[in-house]
N, C-alpha and C positions, 0 to 999 in steps of 0.2 A: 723354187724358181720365182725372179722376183719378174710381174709383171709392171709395166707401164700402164695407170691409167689411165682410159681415153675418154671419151665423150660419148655421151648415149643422146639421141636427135629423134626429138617425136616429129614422127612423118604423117601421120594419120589419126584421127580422133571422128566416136561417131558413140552414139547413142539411141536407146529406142524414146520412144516418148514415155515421157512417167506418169502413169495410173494411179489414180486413185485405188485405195486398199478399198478391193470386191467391188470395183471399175472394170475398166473398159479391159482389162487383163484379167478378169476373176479366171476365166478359164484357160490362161494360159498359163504353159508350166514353165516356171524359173528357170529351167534348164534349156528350153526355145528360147527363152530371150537370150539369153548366153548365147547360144547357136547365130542365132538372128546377127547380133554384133558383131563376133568374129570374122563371118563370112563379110558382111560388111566392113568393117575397117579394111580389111587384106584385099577388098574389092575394090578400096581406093587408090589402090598399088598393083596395077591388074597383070605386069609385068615380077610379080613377087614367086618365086619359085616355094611353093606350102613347104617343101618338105625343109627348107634353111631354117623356118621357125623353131630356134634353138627350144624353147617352152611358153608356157602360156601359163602366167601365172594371175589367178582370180579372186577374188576379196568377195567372201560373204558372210553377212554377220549370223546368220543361225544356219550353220551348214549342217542341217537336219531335215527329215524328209523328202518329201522333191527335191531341196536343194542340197540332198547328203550325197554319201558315196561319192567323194569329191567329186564335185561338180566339175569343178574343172573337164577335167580329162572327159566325164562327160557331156560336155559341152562340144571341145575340139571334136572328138567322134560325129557327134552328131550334127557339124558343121560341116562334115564333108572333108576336113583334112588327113592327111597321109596320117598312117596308124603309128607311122615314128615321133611325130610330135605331139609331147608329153603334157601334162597337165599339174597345176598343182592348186588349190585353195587353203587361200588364207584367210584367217579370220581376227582381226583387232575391231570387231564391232563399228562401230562408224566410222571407222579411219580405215577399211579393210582394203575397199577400192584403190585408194591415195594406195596405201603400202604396197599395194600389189603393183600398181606401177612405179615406186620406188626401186622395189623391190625388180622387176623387169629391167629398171636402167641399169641399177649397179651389177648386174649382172654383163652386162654388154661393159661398163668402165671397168670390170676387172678382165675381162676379154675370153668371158665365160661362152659368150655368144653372140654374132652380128645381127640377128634378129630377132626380138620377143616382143611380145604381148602381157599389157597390164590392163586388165578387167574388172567388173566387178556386175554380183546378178543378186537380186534380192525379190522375192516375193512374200509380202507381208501379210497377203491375202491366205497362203496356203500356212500360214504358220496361226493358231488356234489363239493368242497371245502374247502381249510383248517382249518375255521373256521366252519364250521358242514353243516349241513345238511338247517338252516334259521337265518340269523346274522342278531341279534337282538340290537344293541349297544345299549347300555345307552348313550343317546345323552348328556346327562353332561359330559361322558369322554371326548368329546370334545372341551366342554366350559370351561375346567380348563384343564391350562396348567399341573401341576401335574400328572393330570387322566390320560392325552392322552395319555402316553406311553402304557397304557392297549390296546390302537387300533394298534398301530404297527404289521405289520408281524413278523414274527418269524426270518426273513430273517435282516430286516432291525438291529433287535436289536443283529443280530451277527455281521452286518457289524459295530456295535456301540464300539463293546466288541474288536473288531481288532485293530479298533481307538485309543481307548481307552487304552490297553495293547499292544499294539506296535506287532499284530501278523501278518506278512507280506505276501502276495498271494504265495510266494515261497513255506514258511512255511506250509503253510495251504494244499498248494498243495501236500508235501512231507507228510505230514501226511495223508492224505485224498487215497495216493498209498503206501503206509506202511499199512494201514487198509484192503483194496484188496490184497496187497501180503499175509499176516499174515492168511487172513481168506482163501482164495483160498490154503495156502497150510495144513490150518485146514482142509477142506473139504478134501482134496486128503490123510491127513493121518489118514481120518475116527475118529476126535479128537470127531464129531457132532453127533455122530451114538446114542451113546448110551444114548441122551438127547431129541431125536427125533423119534418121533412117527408120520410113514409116512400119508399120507392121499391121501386116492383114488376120483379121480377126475372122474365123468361123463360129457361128454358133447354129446350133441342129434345135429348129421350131417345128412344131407341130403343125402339118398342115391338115387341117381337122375336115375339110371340103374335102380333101382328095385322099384321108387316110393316110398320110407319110409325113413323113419329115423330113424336111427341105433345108439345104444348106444353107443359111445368108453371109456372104463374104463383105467385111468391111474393113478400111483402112483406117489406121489410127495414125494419126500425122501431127498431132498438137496434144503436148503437157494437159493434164486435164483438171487441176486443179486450181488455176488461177481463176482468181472469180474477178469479171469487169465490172460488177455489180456490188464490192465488198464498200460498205461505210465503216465511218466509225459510230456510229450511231449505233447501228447493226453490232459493230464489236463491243460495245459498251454492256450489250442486253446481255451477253454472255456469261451465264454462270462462271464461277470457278469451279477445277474438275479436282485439284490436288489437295485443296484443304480449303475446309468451307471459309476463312479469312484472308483466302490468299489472292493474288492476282493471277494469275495463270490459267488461262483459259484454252478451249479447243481451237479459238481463233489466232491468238497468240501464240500458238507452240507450231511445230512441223504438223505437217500430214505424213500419214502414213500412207505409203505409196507400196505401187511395183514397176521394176525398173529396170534396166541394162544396160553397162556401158562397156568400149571397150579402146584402149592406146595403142598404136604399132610404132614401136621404137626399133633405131638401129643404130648400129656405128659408124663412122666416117668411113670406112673400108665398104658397107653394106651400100649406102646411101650413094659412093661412085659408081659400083659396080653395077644397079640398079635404076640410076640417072636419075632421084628422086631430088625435090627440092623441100627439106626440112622445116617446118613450122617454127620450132622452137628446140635450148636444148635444156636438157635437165639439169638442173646447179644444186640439188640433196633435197634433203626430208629430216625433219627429225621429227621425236616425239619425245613427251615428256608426261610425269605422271605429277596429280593435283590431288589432293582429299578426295576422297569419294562423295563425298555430302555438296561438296562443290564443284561436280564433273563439270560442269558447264564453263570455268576458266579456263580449262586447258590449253585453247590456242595462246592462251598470255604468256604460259611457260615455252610453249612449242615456236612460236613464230621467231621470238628472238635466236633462238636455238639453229635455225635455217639463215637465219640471214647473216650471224655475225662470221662466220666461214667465211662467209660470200664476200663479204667487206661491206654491205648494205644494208640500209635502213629503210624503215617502212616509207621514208619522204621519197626515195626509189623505185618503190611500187608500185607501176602505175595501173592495176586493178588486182580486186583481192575476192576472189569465191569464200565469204566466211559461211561455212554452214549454219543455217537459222535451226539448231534445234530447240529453239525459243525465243523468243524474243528478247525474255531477261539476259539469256544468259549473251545473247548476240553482243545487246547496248554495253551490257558489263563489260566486256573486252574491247570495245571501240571506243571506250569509255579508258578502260587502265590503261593502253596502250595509243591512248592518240590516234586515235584511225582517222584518218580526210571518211567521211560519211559518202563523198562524192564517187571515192573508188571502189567500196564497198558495196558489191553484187549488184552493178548498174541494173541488170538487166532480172532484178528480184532473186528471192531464196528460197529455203524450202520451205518456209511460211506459206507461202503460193504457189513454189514449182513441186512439193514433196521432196520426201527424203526417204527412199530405197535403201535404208542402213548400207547393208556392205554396199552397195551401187553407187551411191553417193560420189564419192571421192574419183572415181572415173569418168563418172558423169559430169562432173563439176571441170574435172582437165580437158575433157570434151567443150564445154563451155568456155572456158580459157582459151582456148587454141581456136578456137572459132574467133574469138574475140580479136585476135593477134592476126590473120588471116583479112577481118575484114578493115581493122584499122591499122596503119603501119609504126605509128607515135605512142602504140605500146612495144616498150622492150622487155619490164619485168612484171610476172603472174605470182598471185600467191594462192595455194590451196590450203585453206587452214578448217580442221575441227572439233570440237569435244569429241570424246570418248566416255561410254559409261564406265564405271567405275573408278573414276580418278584420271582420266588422261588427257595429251592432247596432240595434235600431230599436225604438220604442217611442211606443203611442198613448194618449192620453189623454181620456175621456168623461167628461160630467159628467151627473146623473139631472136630468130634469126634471120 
């Protein structure tokens, strides 16, 4: 049967605030925050009948532990929605969010369904190291020199991308406190408010006078990791963590964060029926794969990949979420690709806001669509990232 594709229309975008990794989330579980967004996005459509959400598909990059047993599904459950709507996680490592709301539109363009959700949940707190929760290699990445770049850190293969693209510790450093200033004076001019949905924090203290333990309830309403206080001074002192010659330091690369976001998209059919007025609509995704030793290009392959469909170029764009998961590997691609510096993550990266692996890429079109919402002279968003092991992906919105 051949269908007509149509238009998928993000109506809603919302996120929790991003934690520092064993922050202000230490004790909350991955799968609450999932819960937490859902209910919230679909809150902002408070005329939305739960049980039309065709699926809810969710991106996370170590879908182990708390965050196994497909999250997803357990997440929907535990959000309160009708037991008919399904769940599913996916996982492309830092691009898992993006794809998952990729993945939710083309789902509505082939007229699979008029209403879904594209998520993403990650806690890097409850995962014991960077590589998950039990590393498992394939001892052949080993034994073939080709493979082995799949065992590198993450760390390593930005210090490769520095090398490689001539990007210097100065460099790295001035971007990496450009990202802290930008987002510290987002935060102060309330730019976060209206894409953030706070989350109340329990934690059970001892109360030693009276023998018990006492509940204290607090809100968490602000990203917690932008520092208003970062120099370069300060960044300068910083060892290198990746190789005792290298440039790459804990101040120049992402945090490690915990985090949740979440997309409500629908179709022109959904969107009358419902009287909503659409943010913006989805114009594709792609993704592309890069050496593994140089994961950190991948938005170079991936961005042109999105755009040239579309009939546009980056001069089109008029703001671009690139994920910072370093610095080097940021300037490297803004560097091959000509990027205007000006459009590039106004409002800072994950250098200063974190980066919630699979969360990211949800969080970040949450970020977008706030953007478009509050200024009207943008028409086109771009959501671009590395992936480890050799990749790179990148989405594309247009304002409606």
């Amino acid at each position: 049967m051949n269908r007509q594709i149509q238009d998928a229309y993000i109506v809603a975008a919302t996120r929790t605030p991003v934690a520092k990794r064993r922050g202000a989330f230490r004790h909350v579980r991955p799968d609450d925050m999932l819960a937490h967004v859902l209910r919230a996005v679909t809150a902002q459509v408070p005329q939305l009948a739960l049980q039309e959400v065709g699926d809810v598909v969710v991106g996370c990059a170590m879908p182990e532990a708390e965050q196994g047993m497909n999250v997803a599904r357990i997440g929907v459950l535990l959000a309160g929605f009708p037991d008919r709507v399904p769940g599913v996680t996916l996982n492309r490592f830092c691009a898992s969010g993006l794809n998952a709301v990729a993945e939710a539109a083309r789902r509505i363009q082939l007229g699979e369904a008029d209403v879904m959700i594209g998520a993403g949940t990650e806690s890097m707190t409850v995962m014991p190291q960077m590589m998950g929760n039990k590393v498992a290699m394939n001892p052949a990445v080993f034994a073939d020199a080709e493979n082995r770049a799949i065992a590198y850190g993450m760390g390593l293969t930005a210090e490769k991308v520095a090398q490689r693209y001539g990007v210097s510790r100065e460099d790295q450093d001035a971007f990496a406190q450009a990202s802290h200033e930008k987002a510290s004076a987002a935060i102060a001019a309330g730019h976060f408010a209206a894409e953030i949905t706070p989350y109340a924090v329990r934690e059970h203290l001892p109360d030693l006078a009276g023998g018990a333990v006492r509940i204290v309830e607090r809100w968490v309403e602000h990203d917690e990791g932008p520092r208003a206080d970062s120099s370069r001074e300060g960044l300068a002192k910083l060892r290198p963590v990746f190789a005792a010659q290298g440039s790459v330091t804990a101040g120049n690369s992402s945090q490690m964060s915990d985090g949740a976001g979440a997309v409500l998209l629908m179709s022109e059919t959904a969107v009358k029926r419902y009287g909503v007025t659409p943010i913006a609509r989805y114009r594709g995704f792609s993704v592309a794969g890069v050496p593994p030793e140089v994961m950190g290009i991948g938005p170079v392959e991936a961005i042109p990949r999105v755009l040239e469909p579309a009939g546009l170029t980056l001069l089109d764009i008029d703001w671009i979420e690139l994920n910072e998961a370093f610095a080097a590997q940021a300037l490297a691609v803004m560097r091959t690709l000509d990027m205007d510096p000006a459009r590039v993550n106004p409002l800072g990266g994950a250098i200063a806001l974190g980066h919630p692996l699979g969360a990211t890429g949800a969080i970040r079109v949450a970020t977008l669509m706030s953007a478009m919402q509050r200024d009207p002279a943008l028409r086109y968003g771009l959501v671009s990232m590395c992936i480890g092991t050799g990749m790179g992906a990148a989405g594309l919105f247009e304002r409606v």
